[in-house]
C-alpha positions in Angstrom: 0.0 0.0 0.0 1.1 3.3 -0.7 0.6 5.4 2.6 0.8 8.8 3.0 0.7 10.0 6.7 0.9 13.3 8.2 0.6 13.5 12.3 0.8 15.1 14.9 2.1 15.6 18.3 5.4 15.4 19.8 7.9 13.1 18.5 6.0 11.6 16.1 6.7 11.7 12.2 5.5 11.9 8.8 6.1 7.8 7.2 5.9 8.0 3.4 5.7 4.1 2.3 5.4 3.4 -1.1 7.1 3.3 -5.0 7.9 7.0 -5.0 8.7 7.6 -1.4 12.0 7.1 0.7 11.6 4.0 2.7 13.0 5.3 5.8 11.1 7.7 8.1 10.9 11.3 7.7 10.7 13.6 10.6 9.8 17.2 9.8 10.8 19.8 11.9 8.9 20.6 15.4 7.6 23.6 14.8 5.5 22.3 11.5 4.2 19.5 13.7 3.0 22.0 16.5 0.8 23.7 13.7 -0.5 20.1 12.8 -3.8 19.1 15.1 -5.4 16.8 13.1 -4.4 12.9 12.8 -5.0 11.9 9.3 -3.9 8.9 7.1 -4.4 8.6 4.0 -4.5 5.1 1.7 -4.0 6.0 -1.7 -3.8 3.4 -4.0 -2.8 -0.4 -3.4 0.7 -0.7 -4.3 0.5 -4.6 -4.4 -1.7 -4.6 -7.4 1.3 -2.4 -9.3 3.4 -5.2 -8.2 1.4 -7.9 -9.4 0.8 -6.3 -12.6 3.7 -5.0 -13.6 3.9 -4.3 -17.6 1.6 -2.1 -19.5 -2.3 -2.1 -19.2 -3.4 -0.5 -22.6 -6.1 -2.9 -23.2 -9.5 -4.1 -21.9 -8.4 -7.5 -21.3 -5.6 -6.5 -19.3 -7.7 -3.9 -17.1 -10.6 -6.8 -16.4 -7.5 -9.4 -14.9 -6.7 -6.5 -12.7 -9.9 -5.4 -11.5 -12.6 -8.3 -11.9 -11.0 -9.9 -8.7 -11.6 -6.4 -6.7 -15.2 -5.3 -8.2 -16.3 -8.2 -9.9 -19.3 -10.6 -8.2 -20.2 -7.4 -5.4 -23.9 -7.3 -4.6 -23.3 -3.3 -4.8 -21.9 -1.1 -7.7 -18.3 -0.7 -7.0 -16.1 2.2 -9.2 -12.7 1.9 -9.5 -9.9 3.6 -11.2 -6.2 2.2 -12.5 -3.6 4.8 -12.3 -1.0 4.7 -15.3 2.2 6.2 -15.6 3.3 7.7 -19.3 4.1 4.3 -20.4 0.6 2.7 -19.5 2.3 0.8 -16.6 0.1 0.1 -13.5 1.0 2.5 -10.7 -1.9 1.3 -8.5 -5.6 0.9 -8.2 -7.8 2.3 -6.0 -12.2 2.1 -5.5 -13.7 5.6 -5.4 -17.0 4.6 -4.9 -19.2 2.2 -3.4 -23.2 2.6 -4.5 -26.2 0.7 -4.4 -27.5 -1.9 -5.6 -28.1 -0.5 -8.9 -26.1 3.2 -8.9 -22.7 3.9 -7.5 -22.7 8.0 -7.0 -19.5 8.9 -8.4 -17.8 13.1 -9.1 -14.5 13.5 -11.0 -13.3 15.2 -8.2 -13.5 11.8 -6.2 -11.4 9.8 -9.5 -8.7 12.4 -10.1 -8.0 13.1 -6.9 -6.0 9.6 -6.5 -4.6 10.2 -10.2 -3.1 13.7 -8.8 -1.9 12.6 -6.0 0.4 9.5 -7.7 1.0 11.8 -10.7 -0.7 9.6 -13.2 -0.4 10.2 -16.7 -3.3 8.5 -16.9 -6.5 6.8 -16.2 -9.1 3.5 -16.6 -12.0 3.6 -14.6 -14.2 0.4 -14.3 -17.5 -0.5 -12.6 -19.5 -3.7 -11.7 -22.9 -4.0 -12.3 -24.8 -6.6 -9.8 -27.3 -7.1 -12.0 -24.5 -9.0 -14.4 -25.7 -7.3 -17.1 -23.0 -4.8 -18.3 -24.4 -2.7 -21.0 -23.9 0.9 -20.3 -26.8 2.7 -18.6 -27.8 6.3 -19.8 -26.0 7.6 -16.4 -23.1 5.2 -17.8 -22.6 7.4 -20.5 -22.7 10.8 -18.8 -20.5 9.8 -16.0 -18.0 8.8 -18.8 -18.4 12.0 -21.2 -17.9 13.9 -17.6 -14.9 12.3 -16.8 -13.7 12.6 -20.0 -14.1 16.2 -20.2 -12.3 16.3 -16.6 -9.5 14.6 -17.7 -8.9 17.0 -20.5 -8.8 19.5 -18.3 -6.5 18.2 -16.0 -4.4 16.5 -18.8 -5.0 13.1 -16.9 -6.6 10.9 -20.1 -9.5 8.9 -19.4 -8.5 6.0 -21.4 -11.2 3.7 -21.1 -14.1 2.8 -19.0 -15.1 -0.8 -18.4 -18.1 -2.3 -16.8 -17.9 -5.3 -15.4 -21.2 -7.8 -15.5 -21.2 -11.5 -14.8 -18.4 -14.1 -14.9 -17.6 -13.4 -18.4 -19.1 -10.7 -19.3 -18.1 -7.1 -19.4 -18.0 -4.3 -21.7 -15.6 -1.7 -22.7 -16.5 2.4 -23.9 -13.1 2.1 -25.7 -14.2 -0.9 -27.9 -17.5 0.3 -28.6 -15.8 3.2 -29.9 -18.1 5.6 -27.7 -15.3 7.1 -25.7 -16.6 10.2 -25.9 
């Protein structure tokens, strides 16, 4: 797991764990802690995953073997999104959203913020549907244009979005060509 920490209190420090942090621990200097009163940790993304998969994930196939095990089979709508680096390599994944049983609530502001924080070039998102049907839904759609448009903003590419149904079933915005 990537972890990035910040505490507080005396003697305590700031433990940065993870592909792009120093493995040793970090203490910053007193008077920075004293301003610091809230306890936070914060799980980004699972570095594991990155490990497991390590090569390039630039096509459906390879984004369903990563993320059927973690969304697929769920009685509720799970979203989650793969972070890429510039050559399409897996820098870790991460759900953003749990939902019902047949919508999963979901803002750009909750995908990026992951993608920004592990400086992603970047992104796949996927969803499950419990139902095991995975054609796209109407709110399907828009969620994708809007993250699509987000991306382009942030100049974090939305590569593809994938919805995850049964067993063997699934279905990809990228191969249907309506990526918007």
């Amino acid at each position: 797991m990537i972890t990035m920490g910040i505490v507080s209190g005396r003697g305590m420090s700031v433990n940065l764990v993870g592909r792009y942090a120093n493995m040793e621990t970090l203490t910053p200097p007193k008077s920075y802690l004293k301003r610091l009163d809230v306890v936070r940790r914060i799980s980004l993304v699972s570095e594991d995953v990155a490990q497991e998969y390590a090569g390039a994930c630039d096509t459906p196939a390879k984004a369903l073997e990563i993320l059927r095990p973690l969304i697929g089979g769920k009685t509720r709508e799970h979203l989650a999104v793969i972070l890429l680096d510039a050559r399409s390599n897996v820098l870790g994944v991460m759900v953003v959203s749990i939902g019902t049983l047949s919508a999963s609530l979901v803002h750009p502001r909750e995908v990026f913020q992951p993608a920004i924080l592990a400086n992603a070039a970047a992104i796949i998102v996927a969803h499950n549907h419990p139902s095991s049907d995975p054609s796209p839904s109407k709110e399907d759609k828009e969620t994708t244009r809007r993250l699509v448009k987000a991306g382009e903003l942030l100049g974090i590419p939305l590569l593809d979005h994938v919805i995850i149904g049964g067993p063997d079933s699934s279905f990809s915005f990228k191969e249907a060509g309506i990526l918007c």
